[in-house]
C-alpha positions as CSV (number, residue, x, y, z in Angstrom):
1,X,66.2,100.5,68.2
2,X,67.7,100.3,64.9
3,X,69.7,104.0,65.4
4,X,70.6,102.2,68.7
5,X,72.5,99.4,67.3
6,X,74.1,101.3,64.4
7,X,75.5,103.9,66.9
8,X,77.2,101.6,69.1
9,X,78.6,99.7,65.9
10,X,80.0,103.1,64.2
11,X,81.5,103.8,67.9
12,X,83.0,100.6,68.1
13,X,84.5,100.9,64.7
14,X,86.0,104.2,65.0
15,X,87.6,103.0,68.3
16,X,89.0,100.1,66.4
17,X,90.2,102.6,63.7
18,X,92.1,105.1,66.2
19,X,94.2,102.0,67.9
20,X,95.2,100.7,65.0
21,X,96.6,104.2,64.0
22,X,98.7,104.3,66.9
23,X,100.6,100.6,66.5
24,X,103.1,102.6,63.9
25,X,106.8,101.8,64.5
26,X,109.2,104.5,65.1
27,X,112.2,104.6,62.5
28,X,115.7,103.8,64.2
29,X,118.2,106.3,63.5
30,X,121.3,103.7,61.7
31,X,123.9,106.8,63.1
32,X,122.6,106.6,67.1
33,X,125.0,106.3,69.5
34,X,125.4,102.7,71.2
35,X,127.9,101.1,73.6
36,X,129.5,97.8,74.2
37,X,130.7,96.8,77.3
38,X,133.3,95.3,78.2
39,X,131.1,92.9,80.6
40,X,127.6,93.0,81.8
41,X,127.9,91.2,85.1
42,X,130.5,90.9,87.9
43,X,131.1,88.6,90.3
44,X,132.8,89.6,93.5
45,X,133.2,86.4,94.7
46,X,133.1,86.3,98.6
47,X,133.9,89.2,100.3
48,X,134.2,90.1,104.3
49,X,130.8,92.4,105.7
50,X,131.7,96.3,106.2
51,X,133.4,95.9,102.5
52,X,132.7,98.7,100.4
53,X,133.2,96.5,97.0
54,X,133.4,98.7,93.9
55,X,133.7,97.7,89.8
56,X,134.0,99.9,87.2
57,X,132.4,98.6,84.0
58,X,134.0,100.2,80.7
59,X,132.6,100.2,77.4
60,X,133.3,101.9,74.0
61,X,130.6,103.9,72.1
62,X,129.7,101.8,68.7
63,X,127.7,104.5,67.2
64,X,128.2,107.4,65.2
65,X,127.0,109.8,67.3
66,X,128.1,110.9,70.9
67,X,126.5,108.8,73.8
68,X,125.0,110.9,76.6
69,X,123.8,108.8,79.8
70,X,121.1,110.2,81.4
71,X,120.6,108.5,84.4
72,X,122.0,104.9,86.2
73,X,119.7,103.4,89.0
74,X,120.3,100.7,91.0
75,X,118.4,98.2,92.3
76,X,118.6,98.8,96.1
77,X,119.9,101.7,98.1
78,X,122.8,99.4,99.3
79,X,124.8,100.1,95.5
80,X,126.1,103.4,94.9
81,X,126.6,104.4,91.1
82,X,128.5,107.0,89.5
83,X,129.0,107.2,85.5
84,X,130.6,109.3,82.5
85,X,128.9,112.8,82.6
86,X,130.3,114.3,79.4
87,X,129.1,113.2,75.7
88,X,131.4,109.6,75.0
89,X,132.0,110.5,71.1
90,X,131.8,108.1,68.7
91,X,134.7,105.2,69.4
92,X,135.6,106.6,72.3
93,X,135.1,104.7,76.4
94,X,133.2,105.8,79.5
95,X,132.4,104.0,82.5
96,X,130.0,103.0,84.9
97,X,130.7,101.9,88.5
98,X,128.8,100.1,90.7
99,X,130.0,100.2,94.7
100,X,128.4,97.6,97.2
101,X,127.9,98.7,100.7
102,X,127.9,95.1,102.7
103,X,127.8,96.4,106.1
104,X,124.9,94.3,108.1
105,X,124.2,92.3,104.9
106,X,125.6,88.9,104.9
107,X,124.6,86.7,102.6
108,X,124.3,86.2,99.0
109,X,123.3,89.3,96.9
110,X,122.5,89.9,93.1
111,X,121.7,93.6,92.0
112,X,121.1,95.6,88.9
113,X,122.2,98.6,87.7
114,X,120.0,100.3,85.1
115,X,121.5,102.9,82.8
116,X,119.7,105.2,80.8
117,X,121.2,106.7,77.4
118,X,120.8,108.2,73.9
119,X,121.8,104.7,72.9
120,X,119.7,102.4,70.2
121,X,118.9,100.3,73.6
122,X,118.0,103.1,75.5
123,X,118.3,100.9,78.7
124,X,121.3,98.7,79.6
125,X,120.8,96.8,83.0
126,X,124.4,96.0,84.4
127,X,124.6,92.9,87.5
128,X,127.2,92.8,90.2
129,X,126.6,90.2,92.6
130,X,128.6,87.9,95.2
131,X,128.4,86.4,99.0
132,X,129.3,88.7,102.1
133,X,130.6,86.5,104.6
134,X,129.3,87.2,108.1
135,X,132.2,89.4,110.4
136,X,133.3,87.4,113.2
137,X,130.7,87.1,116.2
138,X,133.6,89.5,118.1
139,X,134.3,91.9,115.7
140,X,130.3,92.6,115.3
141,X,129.5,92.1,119.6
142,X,129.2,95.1,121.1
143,X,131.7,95.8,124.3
144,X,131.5,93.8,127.5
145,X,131.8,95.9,130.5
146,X,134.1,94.5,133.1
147,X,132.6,93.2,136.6
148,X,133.4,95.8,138.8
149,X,134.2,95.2,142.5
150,X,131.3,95.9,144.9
151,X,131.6,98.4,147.7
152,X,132.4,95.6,150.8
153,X,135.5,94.0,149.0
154,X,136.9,97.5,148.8
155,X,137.2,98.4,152.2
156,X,140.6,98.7,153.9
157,X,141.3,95.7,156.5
158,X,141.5,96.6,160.0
């Protein structure tokens, strides 16, 4: 019974031991690349439904190294993105826009754009957001087909 209880307490101790190994801090490179932008949100304020709303954000790299973005996600499939492919070197800008598709969603929205970098903050989540105001109950109806005459009111008179 004795071995019992010192085998689970060496266990137990060496499990201790191996997680506290693992809580080391990585070291930040001071030369990364990093970006500012210009702005982190937009508002589009209202816009009509069926608007494909677009906003470019800009920002400058701050680092000393070139800035490579690896991937931008948005939030919902209703926001397009589309970013700076090439290396952005060291004081230089690149861009990341967000467009809105608003067809059939009226309403208030808010969404994120994620983007993915080399940066010291290796994700940046970007907000466009706004009200779509509803289209006219016309413009969205679908097409009225006319009354057509029925077959006595067309014959000839005698």
């Amino acid at each position: 019974m004795k071995k019992l209880v010192l085998s689970i307490f060496a266990v137990a101790a060496m499990a201790t031991a191996s997680m506290a190994q693992t809580g080391a801090t990585a070291v930040e490179n001071p030369n990364a690349a990093d970006f500012k932008f210009d702005t982190e949100v937009h508002d589009f304020g209202s816009i009509k439904e069926g608007v494909q709303a677009e906003h470019t954000f800009k920002f400058t790299n701050t680092g000393k190294e070139p800035l490579v973005i690896t991937n931008v996600q948005a939030s919902c499939g209703c926001t397009t993105p589309t970013w700076s492919k090439e290396p952005i070197k060291p004081g230089a800008q690149g861009s990341v826009t967000a467009i809105y598709n608003s067809k059939g969603r009226p309403g208030n929205f808010n969404k994120a754009v994620t983007v993915t970098s080399n940066a010291k903050t290796a994700q940046k989540v970007l907000f466009i957001k706004g009200n779509v105001e509803a289209a006219a109950a016309a413009e969205s109806a679908m097409p009225v087909k006319q009354d057509v005459a029925t077959p006595s009111e067309n014959k000839p008179k005698n």
